[in-house]
C-alpha positions as CSV (number, residue, x, y, z in Angstrom):
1,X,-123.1,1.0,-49.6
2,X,-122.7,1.2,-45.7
3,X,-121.7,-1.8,-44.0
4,X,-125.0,-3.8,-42.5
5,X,-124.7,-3.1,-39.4
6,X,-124.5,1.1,-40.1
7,X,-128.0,1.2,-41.4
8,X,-130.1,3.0,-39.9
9,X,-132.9,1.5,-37.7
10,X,-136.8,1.0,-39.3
11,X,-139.2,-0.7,-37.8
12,X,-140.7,-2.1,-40.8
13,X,-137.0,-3.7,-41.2
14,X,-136.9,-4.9,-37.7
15,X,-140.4,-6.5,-38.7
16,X,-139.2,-8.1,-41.3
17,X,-136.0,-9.0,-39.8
18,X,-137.9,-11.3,-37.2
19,X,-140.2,-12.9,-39.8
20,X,-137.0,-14.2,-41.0
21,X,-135.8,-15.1,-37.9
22,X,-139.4,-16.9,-37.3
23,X,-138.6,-19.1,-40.3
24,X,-134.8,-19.7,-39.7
25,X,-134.6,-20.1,-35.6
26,X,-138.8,-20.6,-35.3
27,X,-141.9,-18.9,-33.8
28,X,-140.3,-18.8,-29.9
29,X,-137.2,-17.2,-30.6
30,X,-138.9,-14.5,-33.1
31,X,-141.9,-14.0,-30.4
32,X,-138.7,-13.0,-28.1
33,X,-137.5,-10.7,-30.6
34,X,-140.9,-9.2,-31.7
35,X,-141.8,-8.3,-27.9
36,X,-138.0,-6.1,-27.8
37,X,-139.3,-4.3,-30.9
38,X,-142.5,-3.1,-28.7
39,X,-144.4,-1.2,-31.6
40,X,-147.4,-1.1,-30.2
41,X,-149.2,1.6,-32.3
42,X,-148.3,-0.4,-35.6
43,X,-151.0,-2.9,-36.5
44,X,-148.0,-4.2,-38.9
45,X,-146.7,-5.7,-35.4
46,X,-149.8,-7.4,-34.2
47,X,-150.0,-9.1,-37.4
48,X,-146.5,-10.5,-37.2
49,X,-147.2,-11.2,-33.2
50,X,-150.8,-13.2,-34.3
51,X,-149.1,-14.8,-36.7
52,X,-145.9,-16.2,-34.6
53,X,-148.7,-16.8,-31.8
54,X,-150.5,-19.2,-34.4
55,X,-150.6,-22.9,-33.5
56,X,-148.7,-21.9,-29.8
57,X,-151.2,-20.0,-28.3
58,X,-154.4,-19.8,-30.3
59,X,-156.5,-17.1,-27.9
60,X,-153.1,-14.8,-27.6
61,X,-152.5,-14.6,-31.3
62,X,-156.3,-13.6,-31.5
63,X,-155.9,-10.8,-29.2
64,X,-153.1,-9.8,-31.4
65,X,-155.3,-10.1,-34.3
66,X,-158.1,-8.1,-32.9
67,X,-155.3,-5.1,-31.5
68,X,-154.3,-4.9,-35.2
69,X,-157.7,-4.7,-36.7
70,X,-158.4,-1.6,-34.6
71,X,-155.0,-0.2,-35.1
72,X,-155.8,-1.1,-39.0
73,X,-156.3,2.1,-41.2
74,X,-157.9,0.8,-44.7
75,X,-160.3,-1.6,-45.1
76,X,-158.6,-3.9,-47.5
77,X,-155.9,-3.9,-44.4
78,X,-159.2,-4.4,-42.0
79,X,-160.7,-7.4,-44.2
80,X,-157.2,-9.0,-44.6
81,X,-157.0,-9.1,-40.5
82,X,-160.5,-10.3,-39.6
83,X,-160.3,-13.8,-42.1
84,X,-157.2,-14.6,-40.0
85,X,-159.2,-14.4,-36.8
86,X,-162.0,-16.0,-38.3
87,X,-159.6,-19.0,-39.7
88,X,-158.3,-18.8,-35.9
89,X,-162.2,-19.7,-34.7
90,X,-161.7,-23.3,-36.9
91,X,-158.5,-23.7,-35.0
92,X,-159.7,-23.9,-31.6
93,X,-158.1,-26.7,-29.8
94,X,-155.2,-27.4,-32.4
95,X,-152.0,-27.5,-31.3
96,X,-149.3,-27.8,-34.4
């Protein structure tokens, strides 16, 4: 096995590389990170932006949300992605 940092580079890894980073280092530094990655024709990537948006800026992780639901190719993918911007709409005015 090739030493870590020999991989070669996936976006789907570098997704899931910030998630982790959102849950190690939190949602600011891993928004920094997710904005270098810059996939914007992956709806995978608005769903990690609207979620690290959550509770720090409720109307920009929205717009996140509703970029992924067009980008979105199956429905199951589509339904998934419209209750989070519908639980958004009860979150109006939270702050965490």
């Amino acid at each position: 096995m090739p030493p870590f940092h020999l991989i070669a580079y996936s976006p789907v890894a570098a997704l899931n590389r910030t998630y982790a980073l959102s849950k190690v280092k939190g949602k600011q530094e891993a928004i920094q990170a997710a904005e270098k990655i810059n996939l914007n024709d992956n709806h995978f990537y608005h769903v990690l932006l609207g979620e690290l948006y959550t509770g720090i800026d409720n109307d920009k992780a929205k717009q996140y949300f509703q970029k992924a639901l067009v980008l979105a190719k199956t429905q199951p993918e589509k339904q998934v992605i419209q209750k989070k911007i519908e639980g958004l709409s009860g979150l109006e005015g939270f702050i965490c």
